[in-house]
ROTOR-933285 format. One record per residue (C-alpha): residue number from 1; residue in one letter; x, y, z. Coordinates in steps of 0.25 Angstrom, whole numbers, plus 5000, padded with zeros to 4 digits. Example, Ala and Ser with C-alpha at 12.3 -4.5 7.8 and 13.67 -1.06 7.14 Angstrom:
num->1 | residu->A | X->5049 | Y->4982 | Z->5031
num->2 | residu->S | X->5055 | Y->4996 | Z->5029
This chain:
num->1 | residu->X | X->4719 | Y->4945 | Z->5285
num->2 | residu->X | X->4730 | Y->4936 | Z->5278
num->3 | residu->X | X->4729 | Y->4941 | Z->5266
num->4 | residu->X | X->4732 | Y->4956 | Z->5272
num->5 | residu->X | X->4743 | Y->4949 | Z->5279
num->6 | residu->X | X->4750 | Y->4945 | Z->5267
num->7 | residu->X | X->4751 | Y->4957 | Z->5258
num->8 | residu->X | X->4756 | Y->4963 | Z->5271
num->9 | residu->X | X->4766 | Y->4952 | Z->5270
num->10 | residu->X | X->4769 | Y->4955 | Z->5254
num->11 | residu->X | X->4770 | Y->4969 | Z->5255
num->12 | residu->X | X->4781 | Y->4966 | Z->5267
num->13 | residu->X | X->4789 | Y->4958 | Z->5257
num->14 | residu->X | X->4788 | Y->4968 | Z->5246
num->15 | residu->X | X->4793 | Y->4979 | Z->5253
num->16 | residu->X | X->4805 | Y->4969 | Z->5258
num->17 | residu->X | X->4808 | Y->4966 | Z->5246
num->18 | residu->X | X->4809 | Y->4981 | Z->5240
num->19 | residu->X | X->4817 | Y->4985 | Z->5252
num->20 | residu->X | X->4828 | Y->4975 | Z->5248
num->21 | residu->X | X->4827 | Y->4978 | Z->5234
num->22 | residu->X | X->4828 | Y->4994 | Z->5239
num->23 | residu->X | X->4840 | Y->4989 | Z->5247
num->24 | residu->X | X->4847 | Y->4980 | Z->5238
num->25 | residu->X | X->4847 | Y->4992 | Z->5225
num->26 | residu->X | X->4852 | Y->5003 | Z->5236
num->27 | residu->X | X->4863 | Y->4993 | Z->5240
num->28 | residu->X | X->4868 | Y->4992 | Z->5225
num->29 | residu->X | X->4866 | Y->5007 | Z->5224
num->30 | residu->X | X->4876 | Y->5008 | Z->5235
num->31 | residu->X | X->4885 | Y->4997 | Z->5230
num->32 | residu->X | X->4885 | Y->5004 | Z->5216
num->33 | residu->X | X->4888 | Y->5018 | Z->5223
num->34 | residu->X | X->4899 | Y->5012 | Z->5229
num->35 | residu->X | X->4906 | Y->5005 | Z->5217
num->36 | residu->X | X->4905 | Y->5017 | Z->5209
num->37 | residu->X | X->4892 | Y->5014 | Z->5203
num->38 | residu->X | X->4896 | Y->5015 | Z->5188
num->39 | residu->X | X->4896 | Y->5005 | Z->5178
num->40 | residu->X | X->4903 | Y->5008 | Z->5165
num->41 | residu->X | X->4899 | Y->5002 | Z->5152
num->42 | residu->X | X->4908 | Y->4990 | Z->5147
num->43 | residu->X | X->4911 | Y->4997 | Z->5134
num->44 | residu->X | X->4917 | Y->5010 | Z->5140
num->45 | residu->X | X->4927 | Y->5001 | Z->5147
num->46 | residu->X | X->4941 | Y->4997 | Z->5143
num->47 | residu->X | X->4952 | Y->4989 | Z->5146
num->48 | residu->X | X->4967 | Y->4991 | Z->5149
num->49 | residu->X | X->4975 | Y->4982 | Z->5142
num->50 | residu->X | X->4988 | Y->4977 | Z->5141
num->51 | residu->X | X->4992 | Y->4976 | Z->5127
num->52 | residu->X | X->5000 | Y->4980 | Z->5114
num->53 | residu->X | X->4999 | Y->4995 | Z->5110
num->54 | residu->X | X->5003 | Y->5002 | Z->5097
num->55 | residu->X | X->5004 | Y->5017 | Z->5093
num->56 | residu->X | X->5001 | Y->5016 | Z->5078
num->57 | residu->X | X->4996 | Y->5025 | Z->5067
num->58 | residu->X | X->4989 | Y->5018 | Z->5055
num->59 | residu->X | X->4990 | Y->5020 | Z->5040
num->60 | residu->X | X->4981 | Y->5015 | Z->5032
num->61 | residu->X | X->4980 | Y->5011 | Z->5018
num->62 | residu->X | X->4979 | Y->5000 | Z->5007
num->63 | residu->X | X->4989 | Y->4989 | Z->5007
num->64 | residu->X | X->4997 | Y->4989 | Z->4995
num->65 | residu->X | X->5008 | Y->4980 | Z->4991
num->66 | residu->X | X->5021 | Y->4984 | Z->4992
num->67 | residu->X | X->5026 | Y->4977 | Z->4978
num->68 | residu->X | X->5014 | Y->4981 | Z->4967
num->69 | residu->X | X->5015 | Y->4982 | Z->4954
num->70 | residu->X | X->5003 | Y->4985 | Z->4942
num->71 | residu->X | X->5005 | Y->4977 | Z->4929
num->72 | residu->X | X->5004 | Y->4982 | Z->4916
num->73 | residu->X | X->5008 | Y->4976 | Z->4903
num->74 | residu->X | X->5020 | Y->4980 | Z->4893
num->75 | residu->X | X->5012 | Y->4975 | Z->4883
num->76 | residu->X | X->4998 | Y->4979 | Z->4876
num->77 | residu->X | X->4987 | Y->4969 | Z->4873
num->78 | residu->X | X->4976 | Y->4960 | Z->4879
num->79 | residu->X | X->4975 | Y->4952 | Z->4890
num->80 | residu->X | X->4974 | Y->4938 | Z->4887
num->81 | residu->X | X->4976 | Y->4931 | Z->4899
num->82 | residu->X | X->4979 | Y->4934 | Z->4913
num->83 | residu->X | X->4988 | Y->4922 | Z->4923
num->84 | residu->X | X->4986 | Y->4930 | Z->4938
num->85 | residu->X | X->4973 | Y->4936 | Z->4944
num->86 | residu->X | X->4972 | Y->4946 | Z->4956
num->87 | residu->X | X->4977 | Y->4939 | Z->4969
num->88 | residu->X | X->4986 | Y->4928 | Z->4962
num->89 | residu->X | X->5000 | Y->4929 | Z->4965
num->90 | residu->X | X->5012 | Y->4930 | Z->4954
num->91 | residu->X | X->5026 | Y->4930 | Z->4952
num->92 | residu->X | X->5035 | Y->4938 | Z->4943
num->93 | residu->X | X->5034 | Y->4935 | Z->4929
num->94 | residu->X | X->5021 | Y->4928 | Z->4929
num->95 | residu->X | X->5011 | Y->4930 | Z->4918
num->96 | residu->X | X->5000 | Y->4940 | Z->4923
num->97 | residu->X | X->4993 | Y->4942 | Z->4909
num->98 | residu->X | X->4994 | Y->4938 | Z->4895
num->99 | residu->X | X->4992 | Y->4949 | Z->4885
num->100 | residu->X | X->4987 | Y->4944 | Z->4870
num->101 | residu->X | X->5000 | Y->4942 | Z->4863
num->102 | residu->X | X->4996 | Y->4939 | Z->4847
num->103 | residu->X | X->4995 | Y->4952 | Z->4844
num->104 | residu->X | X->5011 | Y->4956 | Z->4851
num->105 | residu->X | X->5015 | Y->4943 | Z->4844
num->106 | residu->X | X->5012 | Y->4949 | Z->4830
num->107 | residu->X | X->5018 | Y->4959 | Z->4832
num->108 | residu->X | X->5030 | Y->4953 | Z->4836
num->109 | residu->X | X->5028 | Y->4944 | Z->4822
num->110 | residu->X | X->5026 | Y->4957 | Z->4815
num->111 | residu->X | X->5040 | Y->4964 | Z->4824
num->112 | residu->X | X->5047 | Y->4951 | Z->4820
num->113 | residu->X | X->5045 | Y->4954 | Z->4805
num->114 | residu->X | X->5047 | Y->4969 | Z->4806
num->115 | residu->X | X->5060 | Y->4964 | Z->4811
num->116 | residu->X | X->5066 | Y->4952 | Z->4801
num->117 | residu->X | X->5062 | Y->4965 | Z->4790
num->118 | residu->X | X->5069 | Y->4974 | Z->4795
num->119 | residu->X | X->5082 | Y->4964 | Z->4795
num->120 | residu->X | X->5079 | Y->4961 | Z->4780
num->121 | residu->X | X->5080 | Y->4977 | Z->4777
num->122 | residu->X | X->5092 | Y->4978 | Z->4787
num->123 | residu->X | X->5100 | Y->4966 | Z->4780
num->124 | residu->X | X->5096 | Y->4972 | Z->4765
num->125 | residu->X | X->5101 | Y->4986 | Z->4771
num->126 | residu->X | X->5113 | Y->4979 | Z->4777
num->127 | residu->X | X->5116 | Y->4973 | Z->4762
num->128 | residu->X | X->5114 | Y->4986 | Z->4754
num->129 | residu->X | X->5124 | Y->4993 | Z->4764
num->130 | residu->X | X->5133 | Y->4982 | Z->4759
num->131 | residu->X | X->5130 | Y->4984 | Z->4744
num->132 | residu->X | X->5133 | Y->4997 | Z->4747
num->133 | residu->X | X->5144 | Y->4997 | Z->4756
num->134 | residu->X | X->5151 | Y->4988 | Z->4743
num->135 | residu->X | X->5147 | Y->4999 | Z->4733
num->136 | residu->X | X->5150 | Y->5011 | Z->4740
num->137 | residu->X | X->5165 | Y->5007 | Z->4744
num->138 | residu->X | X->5166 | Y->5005 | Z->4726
num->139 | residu->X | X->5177 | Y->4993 | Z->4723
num->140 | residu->X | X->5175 | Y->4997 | Z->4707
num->141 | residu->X | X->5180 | Y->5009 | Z->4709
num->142 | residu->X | X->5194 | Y->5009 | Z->4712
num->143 | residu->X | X->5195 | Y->4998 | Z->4700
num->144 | residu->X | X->5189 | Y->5007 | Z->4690
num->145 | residu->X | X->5197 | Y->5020 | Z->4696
num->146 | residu->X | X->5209 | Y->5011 | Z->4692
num->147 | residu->X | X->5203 | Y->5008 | Z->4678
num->148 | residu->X | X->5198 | Y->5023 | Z->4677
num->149 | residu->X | X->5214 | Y->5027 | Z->4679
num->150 | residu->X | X->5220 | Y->5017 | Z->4671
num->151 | residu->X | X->5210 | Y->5020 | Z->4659
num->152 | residu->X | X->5216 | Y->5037 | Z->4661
num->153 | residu->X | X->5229 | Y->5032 | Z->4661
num->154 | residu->X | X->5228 | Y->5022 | Z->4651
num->155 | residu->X | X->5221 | Y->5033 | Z->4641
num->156 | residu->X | X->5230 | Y->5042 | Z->4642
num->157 | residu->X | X->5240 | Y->5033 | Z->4638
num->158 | residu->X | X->5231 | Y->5030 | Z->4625
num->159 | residu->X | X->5230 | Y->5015 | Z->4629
num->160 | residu->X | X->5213 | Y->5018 | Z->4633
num->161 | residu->X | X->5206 | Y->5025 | Z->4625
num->162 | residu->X | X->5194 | Y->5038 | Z->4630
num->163 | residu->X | X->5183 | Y->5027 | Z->4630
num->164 | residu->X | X->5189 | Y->5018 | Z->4639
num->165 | residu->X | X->5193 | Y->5029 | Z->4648
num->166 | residu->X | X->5180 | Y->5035 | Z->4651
num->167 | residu->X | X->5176 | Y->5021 | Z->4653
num->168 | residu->X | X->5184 | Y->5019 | Z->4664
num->169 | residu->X | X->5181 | Y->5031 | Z->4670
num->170 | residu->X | X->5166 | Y->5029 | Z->4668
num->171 | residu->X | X->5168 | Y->5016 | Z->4676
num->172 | residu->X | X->5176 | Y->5022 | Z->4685
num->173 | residu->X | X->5166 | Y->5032 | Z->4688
num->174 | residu->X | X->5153 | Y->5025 | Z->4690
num->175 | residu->X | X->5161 | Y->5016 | Z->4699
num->176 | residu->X | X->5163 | Y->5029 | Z->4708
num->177 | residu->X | X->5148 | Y->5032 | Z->4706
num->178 | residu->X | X->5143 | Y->5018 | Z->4709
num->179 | residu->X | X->5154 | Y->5020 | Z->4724
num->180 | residu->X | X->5147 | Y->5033 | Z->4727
num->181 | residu->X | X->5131 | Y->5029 | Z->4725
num->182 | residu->X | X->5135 | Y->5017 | Z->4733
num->183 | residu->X | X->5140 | Y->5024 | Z->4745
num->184 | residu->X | X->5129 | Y->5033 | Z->4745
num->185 | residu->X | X->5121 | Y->5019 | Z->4745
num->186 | residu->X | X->5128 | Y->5015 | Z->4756
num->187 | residu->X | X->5124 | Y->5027 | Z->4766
num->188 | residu->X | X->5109 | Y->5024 | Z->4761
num->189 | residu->X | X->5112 | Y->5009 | Z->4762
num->190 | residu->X | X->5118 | Y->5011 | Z->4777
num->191 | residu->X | X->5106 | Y->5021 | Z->4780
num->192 | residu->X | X->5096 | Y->5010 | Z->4777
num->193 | residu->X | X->5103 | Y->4999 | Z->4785
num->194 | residu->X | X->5104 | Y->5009 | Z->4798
num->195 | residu->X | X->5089 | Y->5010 | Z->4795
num->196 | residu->X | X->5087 | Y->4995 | Z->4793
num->197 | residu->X | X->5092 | Y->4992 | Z->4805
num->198 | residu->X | X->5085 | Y->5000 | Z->4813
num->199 | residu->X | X->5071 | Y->4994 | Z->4807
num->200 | residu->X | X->5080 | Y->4982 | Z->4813
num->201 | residu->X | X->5079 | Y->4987 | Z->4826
num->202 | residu->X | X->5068 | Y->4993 | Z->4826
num->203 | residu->X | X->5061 | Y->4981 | Z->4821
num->204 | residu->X | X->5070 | Y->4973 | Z->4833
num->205 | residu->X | X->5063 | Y->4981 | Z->4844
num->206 | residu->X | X->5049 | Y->4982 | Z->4839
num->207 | residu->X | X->5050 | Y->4966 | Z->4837
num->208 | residu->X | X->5056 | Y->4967 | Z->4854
num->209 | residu->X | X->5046 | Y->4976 | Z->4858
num->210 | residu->X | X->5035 | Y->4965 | Z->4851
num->211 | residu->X | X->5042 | Y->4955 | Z->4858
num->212 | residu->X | X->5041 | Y->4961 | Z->4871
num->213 | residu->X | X->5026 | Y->4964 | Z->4870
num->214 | residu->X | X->5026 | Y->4949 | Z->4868
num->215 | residu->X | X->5033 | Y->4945 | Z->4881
num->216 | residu->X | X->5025 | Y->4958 | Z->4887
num->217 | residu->X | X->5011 | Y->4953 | Z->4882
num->218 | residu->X | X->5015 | Y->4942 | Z->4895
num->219 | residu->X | X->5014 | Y->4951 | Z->4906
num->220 | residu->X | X->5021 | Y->4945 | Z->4921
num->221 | residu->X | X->5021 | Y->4949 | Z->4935
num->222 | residu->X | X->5031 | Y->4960 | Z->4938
num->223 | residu->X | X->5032 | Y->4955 | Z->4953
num->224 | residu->X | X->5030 | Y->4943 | Z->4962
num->225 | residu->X | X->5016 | Y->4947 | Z->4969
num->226 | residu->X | X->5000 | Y->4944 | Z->4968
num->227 | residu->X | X->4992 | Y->4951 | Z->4956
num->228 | residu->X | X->4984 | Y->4961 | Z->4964
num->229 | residu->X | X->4975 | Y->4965 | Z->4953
num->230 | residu->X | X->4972 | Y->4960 | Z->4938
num->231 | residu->X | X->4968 | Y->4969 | Z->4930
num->232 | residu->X | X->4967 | Y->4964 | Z->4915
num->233 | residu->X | X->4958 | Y->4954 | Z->4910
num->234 | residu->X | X->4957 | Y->4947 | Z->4898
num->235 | residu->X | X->4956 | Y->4953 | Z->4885
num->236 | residu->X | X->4960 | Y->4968 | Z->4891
num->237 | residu->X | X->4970 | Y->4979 | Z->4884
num->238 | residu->X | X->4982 | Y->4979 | Z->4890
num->239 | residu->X | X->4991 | Y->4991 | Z->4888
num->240 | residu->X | X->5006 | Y->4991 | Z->4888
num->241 | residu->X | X->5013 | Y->4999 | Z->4898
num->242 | residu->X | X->5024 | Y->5003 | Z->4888
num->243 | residu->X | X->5015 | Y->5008 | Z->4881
num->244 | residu->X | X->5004 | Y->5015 | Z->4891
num->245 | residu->X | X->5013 | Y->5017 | Z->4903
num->246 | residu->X | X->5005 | Y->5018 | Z->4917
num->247 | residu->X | X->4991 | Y->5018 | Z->4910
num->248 | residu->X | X->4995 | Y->5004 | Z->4905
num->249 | residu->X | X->4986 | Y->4992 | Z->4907
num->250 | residu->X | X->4985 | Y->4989 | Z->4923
num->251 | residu->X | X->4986 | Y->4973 | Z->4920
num->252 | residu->X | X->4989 | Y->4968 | Z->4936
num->253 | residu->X | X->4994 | Y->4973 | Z->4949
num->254 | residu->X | X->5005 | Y->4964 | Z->4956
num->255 | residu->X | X->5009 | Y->4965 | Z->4972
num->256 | residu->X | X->5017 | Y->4959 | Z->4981
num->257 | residu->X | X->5008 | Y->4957 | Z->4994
num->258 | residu->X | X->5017 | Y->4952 | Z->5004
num->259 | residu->X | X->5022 | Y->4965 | Z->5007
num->260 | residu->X | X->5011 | Y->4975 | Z->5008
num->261 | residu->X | X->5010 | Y->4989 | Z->5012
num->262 | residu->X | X->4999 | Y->5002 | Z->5017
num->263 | residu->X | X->5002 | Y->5014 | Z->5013
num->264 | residu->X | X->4992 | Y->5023 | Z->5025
num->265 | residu->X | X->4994 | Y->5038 | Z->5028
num->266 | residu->X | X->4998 | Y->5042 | Z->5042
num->267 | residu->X | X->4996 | Y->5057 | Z->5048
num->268 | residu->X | X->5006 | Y->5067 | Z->5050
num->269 | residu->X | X->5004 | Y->5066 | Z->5066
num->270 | residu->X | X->5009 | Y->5051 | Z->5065
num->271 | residu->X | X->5018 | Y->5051 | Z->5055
num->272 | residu->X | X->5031 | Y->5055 | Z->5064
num->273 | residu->X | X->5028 | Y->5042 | Z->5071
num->274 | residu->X | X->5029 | Y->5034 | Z->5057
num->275 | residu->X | X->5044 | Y->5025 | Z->5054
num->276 | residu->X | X->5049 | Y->5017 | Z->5046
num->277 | residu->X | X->5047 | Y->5002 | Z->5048
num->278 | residu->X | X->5036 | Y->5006 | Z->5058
num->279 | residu->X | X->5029 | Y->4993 | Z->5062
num->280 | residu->X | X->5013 | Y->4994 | Z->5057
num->281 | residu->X | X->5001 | Y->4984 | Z->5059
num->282 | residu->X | X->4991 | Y->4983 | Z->5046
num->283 | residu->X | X->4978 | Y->4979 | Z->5050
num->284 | residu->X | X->4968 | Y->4977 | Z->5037
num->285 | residu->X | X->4952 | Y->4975 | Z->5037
num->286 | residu->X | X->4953 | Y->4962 | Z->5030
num->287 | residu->X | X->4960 | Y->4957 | Z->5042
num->288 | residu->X | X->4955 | Y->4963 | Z->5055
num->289 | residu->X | X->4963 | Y->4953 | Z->5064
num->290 | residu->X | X->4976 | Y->4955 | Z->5057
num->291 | residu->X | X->4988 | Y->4963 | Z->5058
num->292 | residu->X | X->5000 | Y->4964 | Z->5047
num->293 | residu->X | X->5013 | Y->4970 | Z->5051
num->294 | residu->X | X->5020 | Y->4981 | Z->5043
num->295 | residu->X | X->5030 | Y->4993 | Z->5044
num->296 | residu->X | X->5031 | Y->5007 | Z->5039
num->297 | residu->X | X->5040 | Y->5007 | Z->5026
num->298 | residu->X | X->5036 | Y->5021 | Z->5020
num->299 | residu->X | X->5034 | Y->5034 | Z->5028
num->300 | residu->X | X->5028 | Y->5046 | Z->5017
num->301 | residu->X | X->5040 | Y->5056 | Z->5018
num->302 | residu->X | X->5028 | Y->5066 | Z->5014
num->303 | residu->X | X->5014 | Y->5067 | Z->5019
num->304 | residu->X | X->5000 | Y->5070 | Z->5012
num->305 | residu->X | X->4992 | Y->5081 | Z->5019
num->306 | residu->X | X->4977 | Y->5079 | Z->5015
num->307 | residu->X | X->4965 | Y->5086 | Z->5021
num->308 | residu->X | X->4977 | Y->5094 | Z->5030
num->309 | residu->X | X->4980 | Y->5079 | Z->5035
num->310 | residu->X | X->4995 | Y->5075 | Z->5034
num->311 | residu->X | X->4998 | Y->5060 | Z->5031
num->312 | residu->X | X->5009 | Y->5051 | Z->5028
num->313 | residu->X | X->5010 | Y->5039 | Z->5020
num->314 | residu->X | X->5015 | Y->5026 | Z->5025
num->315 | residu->X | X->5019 | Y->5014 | Z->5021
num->316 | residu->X | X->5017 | Y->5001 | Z->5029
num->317 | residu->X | X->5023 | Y->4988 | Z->5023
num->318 | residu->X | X->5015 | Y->4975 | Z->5027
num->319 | residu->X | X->5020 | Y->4960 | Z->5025
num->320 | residu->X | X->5008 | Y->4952 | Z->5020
num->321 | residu->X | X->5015 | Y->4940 | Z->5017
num->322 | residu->X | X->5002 | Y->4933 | Z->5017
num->323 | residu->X | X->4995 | Y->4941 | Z->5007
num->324 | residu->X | X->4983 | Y->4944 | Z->5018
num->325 | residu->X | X->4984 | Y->4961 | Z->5014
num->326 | residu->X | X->4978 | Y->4962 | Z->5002
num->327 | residu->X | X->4982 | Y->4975 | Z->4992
num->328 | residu->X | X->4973 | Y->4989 | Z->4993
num->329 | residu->X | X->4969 | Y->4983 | Z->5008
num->330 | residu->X | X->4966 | Y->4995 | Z->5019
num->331 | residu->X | X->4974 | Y->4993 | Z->5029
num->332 | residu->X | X->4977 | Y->5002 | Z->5042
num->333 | residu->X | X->4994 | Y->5001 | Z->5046
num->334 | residu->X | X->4994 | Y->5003 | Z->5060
num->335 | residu->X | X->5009 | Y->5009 | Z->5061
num->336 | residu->X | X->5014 | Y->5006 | Z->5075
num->337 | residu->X | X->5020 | Y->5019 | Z->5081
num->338 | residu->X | X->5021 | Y->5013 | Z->5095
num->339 | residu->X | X->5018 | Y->4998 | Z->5102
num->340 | residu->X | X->5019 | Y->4995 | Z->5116
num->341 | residu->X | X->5017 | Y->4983 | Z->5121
num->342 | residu->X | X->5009 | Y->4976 | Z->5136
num->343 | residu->X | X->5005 | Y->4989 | Z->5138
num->344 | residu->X | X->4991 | Y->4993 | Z->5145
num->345 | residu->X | X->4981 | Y->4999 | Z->5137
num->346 | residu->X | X->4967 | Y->5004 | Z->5137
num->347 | residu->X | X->4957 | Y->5011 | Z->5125
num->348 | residu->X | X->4961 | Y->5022 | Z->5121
num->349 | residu->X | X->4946 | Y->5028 | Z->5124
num->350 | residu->X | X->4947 | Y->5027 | Z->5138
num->351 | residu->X | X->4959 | Y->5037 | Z->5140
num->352 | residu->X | X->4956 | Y->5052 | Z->5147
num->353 | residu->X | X->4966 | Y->5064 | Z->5143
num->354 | residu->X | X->4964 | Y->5076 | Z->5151
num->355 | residu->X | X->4968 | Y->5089 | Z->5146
num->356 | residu->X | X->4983 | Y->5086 | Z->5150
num->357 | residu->X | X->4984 | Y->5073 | Z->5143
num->358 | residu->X | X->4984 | Y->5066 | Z->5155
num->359 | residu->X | X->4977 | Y->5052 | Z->5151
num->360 | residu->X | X->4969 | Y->5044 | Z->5161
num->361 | residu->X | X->4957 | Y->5034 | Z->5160
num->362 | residu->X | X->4945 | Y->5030 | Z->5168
num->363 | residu->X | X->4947 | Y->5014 | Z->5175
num->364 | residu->X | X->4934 | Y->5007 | Z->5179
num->365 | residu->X | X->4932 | Y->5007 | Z->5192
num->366 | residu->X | X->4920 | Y->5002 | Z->5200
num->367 | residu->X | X->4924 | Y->5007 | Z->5213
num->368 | residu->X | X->4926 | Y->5022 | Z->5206
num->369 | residu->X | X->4914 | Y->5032 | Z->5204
num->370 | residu->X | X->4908 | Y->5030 | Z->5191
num->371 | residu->X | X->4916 | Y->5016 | Z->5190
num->372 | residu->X | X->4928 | Y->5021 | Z->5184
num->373 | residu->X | X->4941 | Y->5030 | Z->5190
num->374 | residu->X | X->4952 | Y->5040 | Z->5183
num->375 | residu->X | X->4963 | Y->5034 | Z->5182
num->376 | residu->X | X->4976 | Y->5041 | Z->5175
num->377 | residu->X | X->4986 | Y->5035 | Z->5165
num->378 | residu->X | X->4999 | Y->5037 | Z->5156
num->379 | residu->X | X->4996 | Y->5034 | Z->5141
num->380 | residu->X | X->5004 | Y->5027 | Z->5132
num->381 | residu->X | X->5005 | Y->5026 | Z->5115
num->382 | residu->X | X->4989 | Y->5023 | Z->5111
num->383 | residu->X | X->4984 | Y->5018 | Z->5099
num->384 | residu->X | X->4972 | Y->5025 | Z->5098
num->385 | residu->X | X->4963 | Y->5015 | Z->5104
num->386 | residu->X | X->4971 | Y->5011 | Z->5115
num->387 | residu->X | X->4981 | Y->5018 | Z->5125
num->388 | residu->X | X->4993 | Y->5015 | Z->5132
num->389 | residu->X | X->4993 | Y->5015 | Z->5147
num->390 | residu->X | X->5007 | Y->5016 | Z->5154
num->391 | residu->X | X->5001 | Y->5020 | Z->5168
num->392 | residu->X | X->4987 | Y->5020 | Z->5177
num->393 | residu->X | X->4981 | Y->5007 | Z->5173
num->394 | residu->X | X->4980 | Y->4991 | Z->5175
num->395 | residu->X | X->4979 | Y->4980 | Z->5165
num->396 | residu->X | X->4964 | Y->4976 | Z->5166
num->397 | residu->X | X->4958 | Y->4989 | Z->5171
num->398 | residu->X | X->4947 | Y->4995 | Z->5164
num->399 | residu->X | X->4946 | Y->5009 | Z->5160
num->400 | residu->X | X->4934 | Y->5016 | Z->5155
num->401 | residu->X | X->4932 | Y->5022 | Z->5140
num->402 | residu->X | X->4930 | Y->5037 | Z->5138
């Protein structure tokens, strides 16, 4: 008898126990029906914010300095030492590389020759045209003249006789022929000393020239900057850029980096909104957590249509005074159209447009059916990832992502 009165007594307690459980999970049902019922995932909730919101289009492209230059050498030969490697930085006039100067330096010793010859031939040319000069202008012959007419006179009056005559005028006469060989010496005389002293100059300037490729053989920085790139070494070929123009020897690349700039492309549809001096923030992937400030200073008066896209290039200028923007960098110029500051904000992914364009979001709600209510709004500028809201919600509130 007791044990049937204790399984009677157990299955009382279960069936107590199972009523209040029943009771308790209807009660919550009710609870949950009255509240809404609806829990919405943390990831598809957002937040309005109050905080700074800017309208920008972004260009992107390498970072360039704004002062670069490639050097190439005036002179020809091989490298025999190089003073500054990539990264270092140099001032103008400093020696970048030493070409092999013996060679230029002969030649220099050989010009040098070429020109005290030429000085001898001018100087002997100089004296023959006085040798000359002296016979051509004749002083015998107006003595014999005067001889030549005495002896007529003189022979006529019986005084000299017909030998003495014709030798006065035989004298007389090769005097005159002596006169006129020397001028036509002179003008060939002349001729050679114009020609010697040509060879003068000519011998001058090729002895300058070698001179030059000397002092060219030293090749120096152009500008004050920081050598970008090294591109000789020891013992290579370097052409003269006199000589082989833009396929000259690349020797270095100089650039001035504390002035840097990207030059992106910006589409035709924002263009318009584009000016001068336009305030731009330059984010690179080298520094995630780091914004530089720059402004617009070129607007492409043309644009380039490709794959039946209009774009535009544009420049943005960048101070880097610290040198942290290395050249040839990708960077995306975010150009600030519009800025409103302590305004509200909420993600971009939880506006509504109707057809009209009206714009409104859902706020989470726990007292709403399905925990969450239509509420309309006025927009403002947007970014792309977030959007302005000028009227309809609270700092703090939470809205639902579409």
């Amino acid at each position: 008898m007791a044990n049937g009165n204790g399984k009677k007594k157990r299955k009382k307690v279960i069936l107590v126990s199972g009523g209040i459980a029943a009771g308790v999970i209807i009660l919550l049902v009710l609870i949950a029906a009255k509240s809404g019922g609806t829990i919405i995932d943390k990831s598809k909730i957002g937040d309005v914010k109050r905080e700074t919101l800017a309208k920008n289009v972004v260009a992107t492209g390498k970072i360039t300095p704004i002062i670069q230059t490639v050097v190439k050498s005036k002179a020809s030969g091989i490298v025999k030492k190089w003073y500054k490697d990539a990264g270092q930085p140099v001032k103008a006039g400093e020696i970048l590389v030493e070409l092999d100067k013996e060679e230029i330096l002969t030649h220099v010793h050989q010009a040098e020759a070429d020109l005290q010859a030429a000085e001898a031939s001018r100087n002997a040319a100089q004296a023959d045209v006085g040798r000359a000069t002296v016979d051509a202008e004749g002083p015998d012959v107006p003595l014999l003249k005067r001889t030549y007419e005495r002896a007529q006179q003189m022979a006529k009056e019986g005084v000299f006789s017909q030998s003495q005559l014709e030798d006065a005028e035989k004298n007389y006469e090769l005097a005159l022929n002596k006169q006129n060989v020397a001028r036509a010496n002179l003008i060939v005389a002349k001729a050679k000393l114009t020609q010697e002293v040509a060879n003068v100059a000519k011998a001058k300037a090729a002895l300058e020239q070698n001179r030059q490729e000397y002092q060219y053989s030293t090749i120096v920085a152009p500008i004050d900057g920081i050598v970008l790139s090294r591109d000789v070494e020891v013992g290579d070929a370097v052409s003269s850029i006199l000589v082989m123009g833009s396929a000259a020897t690349q020797v270095m690349t100089i650039g001035d980096i504390h002035e840097v700039y990207v030059l992106g492309k910006v589409d035709e549809s924002d263009i318009g909104k584009v000016t001068m001096n336009q305030p731009a923030r330059i984010k690179v992937e080298s520094f995630k957590d780091k914004t530089f400030n720059g402004r617009v200073t070129k607007i492409a008066p043309m644009g380039v249509e490709k794959d039946n896209v209009t774009t535009f290039e544009v420049r943005v200028s960048i101070d880097n005074p610290g040198g942290e923007l290395k050249t040839t960098m990708t960077a995306n110029a975010e150009i600030i159209l519009e800025e409103h500051f302590n305004v509200l904000t909420v993600p971009e992914a939880a506006m509504i447009y109707d057809k009209d364009k009206n714009a409104f979001v859902e706020v989470v709600d726990p007292k709403a059916k399905d925990g969450k209510r239509k509420v309309s709004v006025t927009a403002g500028i947007s970014n792309g990832s977030k959007t302005e809201v000028l009227s309809g919600l609270k700092e703090n509130e939470q809205v639902v992502l579409q």
